[in-house]
N, C-alpha and C positions, 0 to 999 in steps of 0.2 A: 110319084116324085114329090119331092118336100119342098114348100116355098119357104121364101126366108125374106123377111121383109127389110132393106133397103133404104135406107136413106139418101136419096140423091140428093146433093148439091149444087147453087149454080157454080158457074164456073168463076175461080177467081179474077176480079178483076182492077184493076188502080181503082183505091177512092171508099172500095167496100167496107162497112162497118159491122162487125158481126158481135155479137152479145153471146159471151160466155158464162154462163153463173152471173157472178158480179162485178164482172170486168169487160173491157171490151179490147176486140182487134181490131186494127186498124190497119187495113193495107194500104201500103202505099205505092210500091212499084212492082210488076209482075213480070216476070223474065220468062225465058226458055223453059228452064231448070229452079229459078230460084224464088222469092217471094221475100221482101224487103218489107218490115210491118211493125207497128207499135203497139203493143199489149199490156193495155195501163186499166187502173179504175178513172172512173167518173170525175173525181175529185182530183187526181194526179194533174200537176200543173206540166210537166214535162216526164215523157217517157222516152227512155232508149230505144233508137233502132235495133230489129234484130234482123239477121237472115237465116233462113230455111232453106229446104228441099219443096219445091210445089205439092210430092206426094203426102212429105211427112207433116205438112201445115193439114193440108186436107183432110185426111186420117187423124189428125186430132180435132178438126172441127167437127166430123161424124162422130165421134165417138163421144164428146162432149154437146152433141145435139145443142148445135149453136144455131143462132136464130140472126138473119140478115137484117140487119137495121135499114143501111140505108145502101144501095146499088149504085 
């Protein structure tokens, strides 16, 4: 059998701040189905809210091996 190495996430939750490259995400409210969140740089004085799918935020936070700032 082949392993295939994994990256688990914790699970999303209000408040998380995750570190993308050089920008950061910012969740703010975490639903069912959906994930309400701001993804700005450092220096941005104000960014727009966006919404997602909880899978499709996820899957791009694995894929861009983001790193949890602050839980």
């Amino acid at each position: 059998m082949k392993r295939t190495n994994q990256v688990s996430l914790k699970p999303l939750e209000n408040g998380q701040i995750w570190q993308v490259r050089d920008a950061n995400l910012h969740i703010e409210l975490v639903g069912k189905r959906l994930v309400h969140y701001k993804f700005y740089k450092p220096q941005t004085k104000r960014a727009p809210i966006s919404l997602s799918a909880k899978l499709v935020l996820e899957k791009y936070l694995k894929q861009s091996k983001a790193v949890l700032l602050q839980g």
